[in-house]
C-alpha positions in Angstrom: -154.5 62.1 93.9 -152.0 64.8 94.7 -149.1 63.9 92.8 -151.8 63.1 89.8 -153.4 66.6 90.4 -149.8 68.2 90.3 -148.8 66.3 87.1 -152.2 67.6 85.5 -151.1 71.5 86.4 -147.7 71.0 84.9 -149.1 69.8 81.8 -151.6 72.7 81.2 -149.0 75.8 82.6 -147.5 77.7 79.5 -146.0 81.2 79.2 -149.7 82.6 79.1 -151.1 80.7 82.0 -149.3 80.5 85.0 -150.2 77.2 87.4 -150.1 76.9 91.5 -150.7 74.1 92.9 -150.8 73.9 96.9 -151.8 71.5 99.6 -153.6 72.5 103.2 -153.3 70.2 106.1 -152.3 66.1 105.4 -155.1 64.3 102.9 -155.7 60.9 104.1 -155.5 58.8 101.0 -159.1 57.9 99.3 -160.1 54.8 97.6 -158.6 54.3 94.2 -162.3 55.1 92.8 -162.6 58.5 94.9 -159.0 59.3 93.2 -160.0 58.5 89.7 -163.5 60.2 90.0 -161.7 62.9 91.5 -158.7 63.3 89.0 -161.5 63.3 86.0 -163.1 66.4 88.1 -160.5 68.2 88.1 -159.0 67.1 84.4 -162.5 68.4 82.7 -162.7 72.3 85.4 -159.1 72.9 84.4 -160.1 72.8 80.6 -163.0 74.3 81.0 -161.4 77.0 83.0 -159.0 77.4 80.5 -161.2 77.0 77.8 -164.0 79.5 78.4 -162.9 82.0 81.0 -159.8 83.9 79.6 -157.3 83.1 82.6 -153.9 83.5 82.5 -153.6 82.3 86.1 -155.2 79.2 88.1 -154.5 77.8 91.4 -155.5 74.4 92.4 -155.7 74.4 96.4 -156.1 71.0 98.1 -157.3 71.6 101.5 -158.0 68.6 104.3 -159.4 69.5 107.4 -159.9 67.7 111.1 -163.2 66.5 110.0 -162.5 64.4 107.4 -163.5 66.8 104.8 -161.5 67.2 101.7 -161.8 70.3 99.3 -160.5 71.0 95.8 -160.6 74.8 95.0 -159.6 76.1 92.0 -159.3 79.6 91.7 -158.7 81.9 88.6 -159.1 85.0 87.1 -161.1 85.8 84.0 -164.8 85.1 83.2 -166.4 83.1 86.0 -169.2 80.9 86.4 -171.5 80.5 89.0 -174.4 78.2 90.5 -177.1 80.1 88.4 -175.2 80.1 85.6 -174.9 76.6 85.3 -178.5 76.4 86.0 -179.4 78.4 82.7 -177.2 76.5 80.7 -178.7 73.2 82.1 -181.9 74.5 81.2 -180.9 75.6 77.5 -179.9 71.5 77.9 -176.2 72.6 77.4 -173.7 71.9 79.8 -172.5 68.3 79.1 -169.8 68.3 80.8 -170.8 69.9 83.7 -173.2 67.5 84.0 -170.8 64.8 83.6 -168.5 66.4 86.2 -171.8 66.5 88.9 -172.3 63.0 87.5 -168.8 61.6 88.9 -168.9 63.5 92.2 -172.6 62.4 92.9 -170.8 58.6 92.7 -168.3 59.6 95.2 -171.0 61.6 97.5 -169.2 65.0 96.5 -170.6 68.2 96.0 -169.8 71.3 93.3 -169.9 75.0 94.2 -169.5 77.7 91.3 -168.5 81.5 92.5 -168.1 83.9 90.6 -166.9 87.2 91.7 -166.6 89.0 88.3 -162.8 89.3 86.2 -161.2 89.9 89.3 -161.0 86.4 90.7 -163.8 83.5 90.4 -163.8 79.7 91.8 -165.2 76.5 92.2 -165.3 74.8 94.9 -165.6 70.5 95.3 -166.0 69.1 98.5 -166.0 65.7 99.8 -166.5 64.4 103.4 
């Protein structure tokens, strides 16, 4: 997952989007599904990031705590997003592929968080214990 994750932030940096990608304590390694579901995740929230909120920064933060709990955080600045949002747009039945990202993690018992903390800096949050 990590060196797939890294690979994935090299290929989207350019001159107007800078890319960080950092790792937080020593990720046990997850089933091959967990990886793949996980690497899709991520794959569809950079391009939507990218896509929709004006950044020309992202970092992706991998963080693995003593508890077995692994969290993806990608932060970025531009137009955020955030739990209500996504609400709306499910309601107005758009949203695809946010639905398809909730979709994957719901297979691997993972969870979503949106915050949005206006242009300054926004993120979402994926966790999975």
């Amino acid at each position: 997952l990590l060196g797939s994750v890294r690979d994935l932030c090299k290929t989207v940096e350019s001159t107007s989007l800078s890319v960080r990608f950092n790792v937080n304590g020593s990720p046990e390694r997850l089933e091959t599904n967990k990886q793949v579901q996980l690497y899709y995740v991520s794959k569809e929230l950079i391009n939507n990031i990218i896509k929709h909120s004006g950044t020309n920064m992202l970092e992706i933060l991998i963080l693995a705590d003593n508890n077995e709990t692994l969290t993806l955080v990608f932060k970025y600045n531009g137009d955020g997003i955030s739990n209500s949002d996504v609400a709306e747009l499910y309601k107005q039945n758009k949203g695809i592929g946010l639905k398809n990202i909730e979709s994957r993690l719901r297979t691997i018992s993972g969870k979503i968080d949106y915050i949005k903390n206006g242009a300054a800096e926004s993120s979402i949050h994926l966790y999975l214990s």
